[in-house]
TILUM-26585 format. One record per residue: residue number from 1; x, y, z of N, C-alpha, C in turn. Coordinates in pm, whole numbers, plus 50000, padded with zeros to 5 digits. Example, Ala and Ser with C-alpha at 12.3 -4.5 7.8 and 13.67 -1.06 7.14 Angstrom:
% TILUM-26585
(rec 1, (51319, 49431, 50780), (51230, 49550, 50780), (51320, 49670, 50780)) (rec 2, (51285, 49775, 50708), (51367, 49894, 50714), (51290, 50003, 50787)) 
% end
This chain:
% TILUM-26585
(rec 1, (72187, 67718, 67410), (72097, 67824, 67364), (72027, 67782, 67235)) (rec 2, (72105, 67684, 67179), (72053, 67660, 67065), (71891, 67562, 67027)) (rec 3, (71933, 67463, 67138), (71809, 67412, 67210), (71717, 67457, 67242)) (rec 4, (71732, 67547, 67309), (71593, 67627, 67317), (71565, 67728, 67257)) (rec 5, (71625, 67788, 67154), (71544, 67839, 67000), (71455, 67696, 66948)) (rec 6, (71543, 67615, 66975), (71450, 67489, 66851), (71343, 67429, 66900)) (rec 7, (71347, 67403, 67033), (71198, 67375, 67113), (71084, 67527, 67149)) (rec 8, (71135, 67551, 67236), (71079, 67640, 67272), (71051, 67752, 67164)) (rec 9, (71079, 67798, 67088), (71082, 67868, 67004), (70945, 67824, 66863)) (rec 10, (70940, 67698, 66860), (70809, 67625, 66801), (70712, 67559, 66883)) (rec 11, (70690, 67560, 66999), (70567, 67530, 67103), (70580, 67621, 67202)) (rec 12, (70461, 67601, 67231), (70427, 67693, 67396), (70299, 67624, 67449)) (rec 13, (70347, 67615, 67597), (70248, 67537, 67684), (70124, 67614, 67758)) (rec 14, (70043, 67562, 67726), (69929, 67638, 67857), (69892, 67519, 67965)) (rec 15, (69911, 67539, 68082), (69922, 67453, 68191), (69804, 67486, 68249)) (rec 16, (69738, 67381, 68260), (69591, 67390, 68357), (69529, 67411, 68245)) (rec 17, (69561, 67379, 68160), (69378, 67414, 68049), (69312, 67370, 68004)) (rec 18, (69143, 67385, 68054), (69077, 67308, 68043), (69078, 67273, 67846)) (rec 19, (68941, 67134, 67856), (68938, 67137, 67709), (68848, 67204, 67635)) (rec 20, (68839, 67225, 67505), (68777, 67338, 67469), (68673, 67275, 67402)) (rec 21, (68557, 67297, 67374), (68463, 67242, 67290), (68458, 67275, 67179)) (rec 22, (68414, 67197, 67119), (68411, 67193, 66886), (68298, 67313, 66906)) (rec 23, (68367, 67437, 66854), (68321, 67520, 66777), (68338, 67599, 66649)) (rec 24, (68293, 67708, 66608), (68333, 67756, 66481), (68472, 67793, 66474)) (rec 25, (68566, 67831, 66589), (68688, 67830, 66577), (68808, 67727, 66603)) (rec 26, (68726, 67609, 66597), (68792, 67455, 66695), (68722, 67355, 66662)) (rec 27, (68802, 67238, 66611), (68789, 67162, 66578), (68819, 67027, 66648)) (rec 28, (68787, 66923, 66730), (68829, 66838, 66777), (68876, 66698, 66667)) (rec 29, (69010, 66691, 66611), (69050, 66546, 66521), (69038, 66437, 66571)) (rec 30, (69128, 66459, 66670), (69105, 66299, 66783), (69040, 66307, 66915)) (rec 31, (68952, 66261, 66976), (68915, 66235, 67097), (68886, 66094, 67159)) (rec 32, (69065, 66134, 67238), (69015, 65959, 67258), (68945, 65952, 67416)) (rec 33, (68927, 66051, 67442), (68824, 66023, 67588), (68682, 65963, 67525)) (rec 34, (68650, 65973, 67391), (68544, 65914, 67366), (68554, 65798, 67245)) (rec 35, (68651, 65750, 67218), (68648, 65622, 67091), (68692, 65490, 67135)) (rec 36, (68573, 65446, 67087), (68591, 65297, 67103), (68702, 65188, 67078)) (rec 37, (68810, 65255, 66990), (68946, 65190, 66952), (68978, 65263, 66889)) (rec 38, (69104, 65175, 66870), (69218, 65270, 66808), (69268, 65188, 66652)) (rec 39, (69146, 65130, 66612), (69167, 65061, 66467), (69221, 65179, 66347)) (rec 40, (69326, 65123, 66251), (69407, 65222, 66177), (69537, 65269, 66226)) (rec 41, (69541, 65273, 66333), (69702, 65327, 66398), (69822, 65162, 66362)) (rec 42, (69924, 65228, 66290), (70068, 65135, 66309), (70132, 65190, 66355)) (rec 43, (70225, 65079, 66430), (70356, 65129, 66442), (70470, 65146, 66343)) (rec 44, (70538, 65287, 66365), (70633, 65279, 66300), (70750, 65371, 66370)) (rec 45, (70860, 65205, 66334), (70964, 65274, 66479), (71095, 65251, 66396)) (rec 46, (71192, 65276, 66422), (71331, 65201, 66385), (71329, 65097, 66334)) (rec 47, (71298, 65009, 66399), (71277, 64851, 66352), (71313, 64818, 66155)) (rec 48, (71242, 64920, 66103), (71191, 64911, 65955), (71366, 64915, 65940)) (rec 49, (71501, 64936, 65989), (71642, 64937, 66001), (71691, 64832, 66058)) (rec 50, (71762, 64778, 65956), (71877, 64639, 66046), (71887, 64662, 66188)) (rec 51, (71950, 64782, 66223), (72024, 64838, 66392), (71907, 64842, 66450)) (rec 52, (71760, 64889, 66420), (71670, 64926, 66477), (71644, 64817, 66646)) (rec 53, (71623, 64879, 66728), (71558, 64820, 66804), (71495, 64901, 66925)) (rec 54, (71412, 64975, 66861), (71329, 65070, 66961), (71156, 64981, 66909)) (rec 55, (71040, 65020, 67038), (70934, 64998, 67024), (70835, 65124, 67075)) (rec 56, (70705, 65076, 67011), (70629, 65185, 67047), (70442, 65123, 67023)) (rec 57, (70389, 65148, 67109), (70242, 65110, 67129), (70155, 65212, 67156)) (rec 58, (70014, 65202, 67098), (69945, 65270, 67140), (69875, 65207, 67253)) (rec 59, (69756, 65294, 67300), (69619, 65191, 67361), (69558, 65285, 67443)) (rec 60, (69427, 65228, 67473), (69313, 65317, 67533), (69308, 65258, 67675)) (rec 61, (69350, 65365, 67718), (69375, 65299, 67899), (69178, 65367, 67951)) (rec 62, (69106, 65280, 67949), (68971, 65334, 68034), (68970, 65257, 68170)) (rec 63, (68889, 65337, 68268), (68894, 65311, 68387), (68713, 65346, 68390)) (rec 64, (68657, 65339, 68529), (68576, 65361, 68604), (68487, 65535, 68549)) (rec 65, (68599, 65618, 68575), (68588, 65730, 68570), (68683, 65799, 68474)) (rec 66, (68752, 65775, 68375), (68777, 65818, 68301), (68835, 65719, 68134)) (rec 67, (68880, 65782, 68035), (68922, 65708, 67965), (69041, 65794, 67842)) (rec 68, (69154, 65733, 67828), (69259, 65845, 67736), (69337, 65744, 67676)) (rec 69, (69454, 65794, 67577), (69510, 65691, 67493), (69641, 65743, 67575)) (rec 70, (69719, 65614, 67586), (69871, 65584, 67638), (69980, 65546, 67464)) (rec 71, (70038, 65658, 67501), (70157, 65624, 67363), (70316, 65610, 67456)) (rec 72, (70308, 65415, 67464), (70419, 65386, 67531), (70502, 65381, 67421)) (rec 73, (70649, 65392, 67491), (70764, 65357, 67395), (70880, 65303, 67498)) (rec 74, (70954, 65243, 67430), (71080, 65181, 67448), (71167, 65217, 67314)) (rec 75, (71259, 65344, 67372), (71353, 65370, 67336), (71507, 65295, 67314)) (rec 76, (71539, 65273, 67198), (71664, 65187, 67221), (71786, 65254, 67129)) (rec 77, (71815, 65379, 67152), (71839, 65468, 67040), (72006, 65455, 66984)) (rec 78, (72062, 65461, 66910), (72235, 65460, 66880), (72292, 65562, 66950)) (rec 79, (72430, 65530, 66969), (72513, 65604, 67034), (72494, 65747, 67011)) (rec 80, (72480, 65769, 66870), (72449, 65913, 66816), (72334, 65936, 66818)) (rec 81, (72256, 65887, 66905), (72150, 65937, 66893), (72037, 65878, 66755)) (rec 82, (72059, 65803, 66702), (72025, 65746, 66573), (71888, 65670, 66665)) (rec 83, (71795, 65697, 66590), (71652, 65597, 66655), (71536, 65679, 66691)) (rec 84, (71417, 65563, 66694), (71284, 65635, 66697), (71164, 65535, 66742)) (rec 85, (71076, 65555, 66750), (70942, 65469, 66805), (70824, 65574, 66812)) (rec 86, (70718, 65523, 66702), (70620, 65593, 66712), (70457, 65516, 66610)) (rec 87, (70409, 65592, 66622), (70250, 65540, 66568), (70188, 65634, 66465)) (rec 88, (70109, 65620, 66384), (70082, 65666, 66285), (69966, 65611, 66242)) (rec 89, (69851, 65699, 66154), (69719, 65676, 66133), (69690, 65771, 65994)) (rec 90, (69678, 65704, 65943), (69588, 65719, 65798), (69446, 65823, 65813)) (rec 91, (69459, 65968, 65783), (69328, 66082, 65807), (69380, 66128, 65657)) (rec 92, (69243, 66177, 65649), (69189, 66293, 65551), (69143, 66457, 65614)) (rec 93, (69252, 66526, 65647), (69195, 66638, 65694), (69223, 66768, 65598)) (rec 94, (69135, 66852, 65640), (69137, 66960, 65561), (69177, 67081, 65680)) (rec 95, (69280, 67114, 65708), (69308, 67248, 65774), (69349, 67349, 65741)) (rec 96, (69292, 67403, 65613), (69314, 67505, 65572), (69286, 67613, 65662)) (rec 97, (69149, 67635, 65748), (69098, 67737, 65823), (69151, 67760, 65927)) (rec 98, (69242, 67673, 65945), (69315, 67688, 66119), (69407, 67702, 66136)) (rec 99, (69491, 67781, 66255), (69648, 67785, 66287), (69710, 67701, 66369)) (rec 100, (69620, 67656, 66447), (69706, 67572, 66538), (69640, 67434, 66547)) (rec 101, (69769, 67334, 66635), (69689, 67229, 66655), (69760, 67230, 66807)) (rec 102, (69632, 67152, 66888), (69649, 67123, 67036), (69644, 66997, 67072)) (rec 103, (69751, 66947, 67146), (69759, 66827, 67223), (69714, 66847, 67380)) (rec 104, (69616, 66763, 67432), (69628, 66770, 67544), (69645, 66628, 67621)) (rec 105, (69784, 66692, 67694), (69873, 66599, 67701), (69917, 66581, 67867)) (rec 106, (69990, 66479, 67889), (70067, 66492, 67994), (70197, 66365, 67977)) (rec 107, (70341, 66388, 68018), (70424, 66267, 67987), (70449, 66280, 68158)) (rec 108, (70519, 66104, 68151), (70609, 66040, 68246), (70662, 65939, 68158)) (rec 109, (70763, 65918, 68271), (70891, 65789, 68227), (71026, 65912, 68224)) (rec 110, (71097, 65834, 68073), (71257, 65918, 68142), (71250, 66012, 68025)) (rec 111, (71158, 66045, 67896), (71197, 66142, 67825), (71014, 66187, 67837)) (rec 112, (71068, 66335, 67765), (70975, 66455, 67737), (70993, 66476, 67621)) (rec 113, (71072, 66489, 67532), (71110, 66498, 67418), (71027, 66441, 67257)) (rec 114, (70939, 66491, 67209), (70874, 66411, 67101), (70822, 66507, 66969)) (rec 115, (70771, 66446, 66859), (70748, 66552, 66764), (70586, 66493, 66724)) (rec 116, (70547, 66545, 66675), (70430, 66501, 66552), (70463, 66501, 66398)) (rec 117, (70457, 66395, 66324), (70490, 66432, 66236), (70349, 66364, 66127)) (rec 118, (70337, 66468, 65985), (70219, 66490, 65949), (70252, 66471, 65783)) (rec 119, (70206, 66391, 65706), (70241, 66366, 65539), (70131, 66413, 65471)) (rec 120, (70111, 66513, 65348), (70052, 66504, 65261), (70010, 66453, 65147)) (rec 121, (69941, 66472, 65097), (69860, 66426, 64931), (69921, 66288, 64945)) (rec 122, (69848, 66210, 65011), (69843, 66082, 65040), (70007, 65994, 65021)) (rec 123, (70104, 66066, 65024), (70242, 65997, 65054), (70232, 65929, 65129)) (rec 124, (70304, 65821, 65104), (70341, 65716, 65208), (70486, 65646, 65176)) (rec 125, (70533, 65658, 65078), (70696, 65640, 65057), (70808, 65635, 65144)) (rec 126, (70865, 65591, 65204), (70994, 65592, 65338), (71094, 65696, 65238)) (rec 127, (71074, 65720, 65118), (71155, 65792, 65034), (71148, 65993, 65040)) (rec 128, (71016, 65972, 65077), (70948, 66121, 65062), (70966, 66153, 65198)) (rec 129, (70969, 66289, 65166), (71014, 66381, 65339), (70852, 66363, 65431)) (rec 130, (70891, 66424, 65510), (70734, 66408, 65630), (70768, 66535, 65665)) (rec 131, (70647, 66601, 65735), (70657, 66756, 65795), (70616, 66739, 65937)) (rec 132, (70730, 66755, 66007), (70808, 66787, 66157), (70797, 66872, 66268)) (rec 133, (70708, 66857, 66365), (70697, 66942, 66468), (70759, 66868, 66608)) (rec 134, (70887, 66950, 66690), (70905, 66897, 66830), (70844, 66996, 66907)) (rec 135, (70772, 66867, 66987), (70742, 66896, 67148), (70771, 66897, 67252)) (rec 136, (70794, 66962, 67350), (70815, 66872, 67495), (70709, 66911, 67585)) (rec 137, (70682, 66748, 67631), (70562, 66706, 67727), (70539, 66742, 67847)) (rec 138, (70505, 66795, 67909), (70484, 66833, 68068), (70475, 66719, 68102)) (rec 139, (70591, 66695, 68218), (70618, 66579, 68284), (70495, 66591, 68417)) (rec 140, (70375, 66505, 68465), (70321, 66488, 68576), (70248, 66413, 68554)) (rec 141, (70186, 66318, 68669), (70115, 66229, 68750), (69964, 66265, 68791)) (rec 142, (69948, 66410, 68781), (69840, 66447, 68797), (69761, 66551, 68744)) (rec 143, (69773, 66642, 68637), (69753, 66765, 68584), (69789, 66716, 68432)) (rec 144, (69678, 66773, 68326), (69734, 66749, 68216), (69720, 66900, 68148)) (rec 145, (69780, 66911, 68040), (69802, 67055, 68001), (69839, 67031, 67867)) (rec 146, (69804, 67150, 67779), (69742, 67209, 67610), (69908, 67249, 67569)) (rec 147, (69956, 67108, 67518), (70071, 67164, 67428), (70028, 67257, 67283)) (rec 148, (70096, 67387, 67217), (70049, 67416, 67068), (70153, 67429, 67018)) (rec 149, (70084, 67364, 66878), (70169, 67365, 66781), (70155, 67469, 66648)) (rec 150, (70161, 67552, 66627), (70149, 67665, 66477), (70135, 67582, 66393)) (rec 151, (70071, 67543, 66296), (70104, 67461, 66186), (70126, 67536, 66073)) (rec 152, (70154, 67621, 66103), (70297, 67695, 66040), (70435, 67658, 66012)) (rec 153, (70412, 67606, 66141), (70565, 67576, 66196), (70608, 67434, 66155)) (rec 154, (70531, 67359, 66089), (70614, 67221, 66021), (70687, 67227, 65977)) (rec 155, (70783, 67148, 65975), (70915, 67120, 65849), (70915, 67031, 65755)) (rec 156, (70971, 67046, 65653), (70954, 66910, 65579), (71109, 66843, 65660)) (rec 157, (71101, 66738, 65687), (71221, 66629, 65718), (71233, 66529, 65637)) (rec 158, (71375, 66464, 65625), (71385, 66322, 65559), (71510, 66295, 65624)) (rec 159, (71466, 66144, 65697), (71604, 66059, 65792), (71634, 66222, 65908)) (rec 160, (71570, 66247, 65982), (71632, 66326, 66103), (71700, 66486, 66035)) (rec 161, (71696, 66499, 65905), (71700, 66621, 65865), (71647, 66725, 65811)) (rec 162, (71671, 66848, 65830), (71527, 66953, 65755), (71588, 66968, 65616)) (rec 163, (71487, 66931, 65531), (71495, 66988, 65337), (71468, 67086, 65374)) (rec 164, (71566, 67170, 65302), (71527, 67350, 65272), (71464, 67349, 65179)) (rec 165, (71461, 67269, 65053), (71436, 67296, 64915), (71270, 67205, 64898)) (rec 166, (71208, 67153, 65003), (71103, 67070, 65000), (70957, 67180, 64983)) (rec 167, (70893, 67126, 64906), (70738, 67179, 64895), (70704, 67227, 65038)) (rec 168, (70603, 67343, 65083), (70531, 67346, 65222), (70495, 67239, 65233)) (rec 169, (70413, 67207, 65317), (70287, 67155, 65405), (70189, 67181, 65320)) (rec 170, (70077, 67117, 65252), (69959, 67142, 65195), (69857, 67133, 65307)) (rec 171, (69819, 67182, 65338), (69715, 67192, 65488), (69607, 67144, 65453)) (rec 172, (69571, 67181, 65294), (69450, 67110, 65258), (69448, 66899, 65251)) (rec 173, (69526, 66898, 65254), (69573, 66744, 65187), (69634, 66701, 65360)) (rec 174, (69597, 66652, 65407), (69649, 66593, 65498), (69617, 66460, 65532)) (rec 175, (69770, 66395, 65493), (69673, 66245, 65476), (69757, 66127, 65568)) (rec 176, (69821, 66164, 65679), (69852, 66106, 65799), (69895, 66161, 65915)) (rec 177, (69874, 66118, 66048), (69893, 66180, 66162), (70034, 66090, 66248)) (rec 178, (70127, 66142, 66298), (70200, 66032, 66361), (70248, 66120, 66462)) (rec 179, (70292, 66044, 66604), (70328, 66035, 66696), (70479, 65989, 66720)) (rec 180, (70548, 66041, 66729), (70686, 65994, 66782), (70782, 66056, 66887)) (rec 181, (70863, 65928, 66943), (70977, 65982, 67047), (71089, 65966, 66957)) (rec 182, (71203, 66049, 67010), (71329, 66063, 66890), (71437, 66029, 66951)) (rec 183, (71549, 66005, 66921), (71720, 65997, 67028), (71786, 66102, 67027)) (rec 184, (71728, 66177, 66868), (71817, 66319, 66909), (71925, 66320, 66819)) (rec 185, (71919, 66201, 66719), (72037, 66238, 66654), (72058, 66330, 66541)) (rec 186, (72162, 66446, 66549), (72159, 66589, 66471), (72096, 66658, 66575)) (rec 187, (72090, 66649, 66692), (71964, 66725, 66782), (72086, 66766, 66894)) (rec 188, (72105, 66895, 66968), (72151, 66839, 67094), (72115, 66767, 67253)) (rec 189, (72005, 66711, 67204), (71976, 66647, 67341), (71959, 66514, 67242)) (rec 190, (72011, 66410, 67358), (71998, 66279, 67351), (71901, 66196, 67432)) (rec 191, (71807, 66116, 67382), (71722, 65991, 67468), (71685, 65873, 67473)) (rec 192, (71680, 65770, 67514), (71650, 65622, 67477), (71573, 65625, 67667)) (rec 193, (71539, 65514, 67666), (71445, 65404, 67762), (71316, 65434, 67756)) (rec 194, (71248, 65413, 67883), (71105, 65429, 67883), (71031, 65539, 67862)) (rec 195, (70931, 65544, 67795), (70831, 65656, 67835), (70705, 65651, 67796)) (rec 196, (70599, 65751, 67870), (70491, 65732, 67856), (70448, 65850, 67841)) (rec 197, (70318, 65850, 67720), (70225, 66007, 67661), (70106, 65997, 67681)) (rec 198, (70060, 66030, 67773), (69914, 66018, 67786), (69771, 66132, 67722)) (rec 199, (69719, 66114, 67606), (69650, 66196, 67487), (69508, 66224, 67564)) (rec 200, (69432, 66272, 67629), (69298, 66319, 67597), (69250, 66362, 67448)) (rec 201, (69308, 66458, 67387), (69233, 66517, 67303), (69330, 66578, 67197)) (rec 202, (69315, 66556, 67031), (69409, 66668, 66973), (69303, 66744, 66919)) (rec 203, (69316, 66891, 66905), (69242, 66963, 66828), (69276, 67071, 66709)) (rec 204, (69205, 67128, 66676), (69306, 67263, 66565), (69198, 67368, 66609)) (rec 205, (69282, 67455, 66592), (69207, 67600, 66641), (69233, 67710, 66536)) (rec 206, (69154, 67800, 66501), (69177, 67915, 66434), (69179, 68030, 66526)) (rec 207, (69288, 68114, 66514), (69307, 68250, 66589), (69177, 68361, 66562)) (rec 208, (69159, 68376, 66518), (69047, 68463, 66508), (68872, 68441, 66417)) 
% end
């Protein structure tokens, strides 16, 4: 039960939804159905740890008729769940005006399980906390669908745990975007091996 206060309880899915266009209440950050690369994104996985040995890649899978970014990983997580693999990009955003942010998403492979995690006023320290949102991905092959996130709902984290005592989220100052799969450790679900996130579009939206 506790599990699903902690997921479910900070996302909710809309399945089948289309994408929304940049208007006065919506903002499109990333669109990778339309960018030419993915210059600025690192990885950052476990590895940066002796034990580490998880991986994680981005890339722009285009075809004929369409084009979206693939966030593979190879999970290689500790017994406890200890481990991670993910990507990260250097932005300047200002979201003060908005409540939410939208992934439109779809996963396969063997986990669903992932967060976004988001640093302000230009931190970059492995010392300083990061602010923490989990997701889980609608697993399919053919249908993609509008994960949301409140950005309300961040946490500050440091090493897999929530600071109670940490500053908010400055919404104005937003000065990195990252992508990650987790093992779960402190979590009750556990994950390691393959998986795959396939991104059309992130956006932020204002409720009214």
């Amino acid at each position: 039960m506790r599990f699903y206060h902690i997921f479910a309880g900070i996302t909710y899915i809309i399945f089948g939804s289309a994408m929304m266009k940049s208007s006065n209440g919506s903002k499109l950050v990333l669109d990778f159905t339309k960018l030419d690369n993915l210059n600025g994104w690192m990885e950052s996985s476990d590895t940066v740890r002796r034990v580490g040995m998880s991986k994680a890649t981005l890339t722009l899978q285009k075809t004929q008729v369409f084009q979206r970014a693939v966030f593979f990983t190879l999970l290689n997580a500790q017994p406890n769940g200890a481990g991670f693999a993910g990507m990260r990009i250097p932005v300047s955003w200002d979201l003060r005006e908005y409540d939410e942010l939208r992934i439109r998403c779809r996963g396969q492979g063997q986990n669903s399980h992932y967060k976004i995690v988001l640093r302000h006023k230009g931190q970059s320290s492995s010392d300083e906390v990061e602010y923490e949102q989990f997701f889980e991905a609608p697993l399919s092959n053919s249908s993609f669908s509008e994960v949301v996130l409140p950005l309300g709902n961040f946490k500050p984290y440091f090493r897999g745990r929530e600071v109670k005592d940490a500053e908010p989220l400055d919404r104005a100052r937003i000065s990195m975007f990252g992508l990650q799969i987790y093992g779960g450790v402190y979590l009750p679900i556990k994950q390691s091996g393959v998986s795959a996130l396939e991104i059309e579009t992130v956006e932020v939206r204002r409720n009214n």
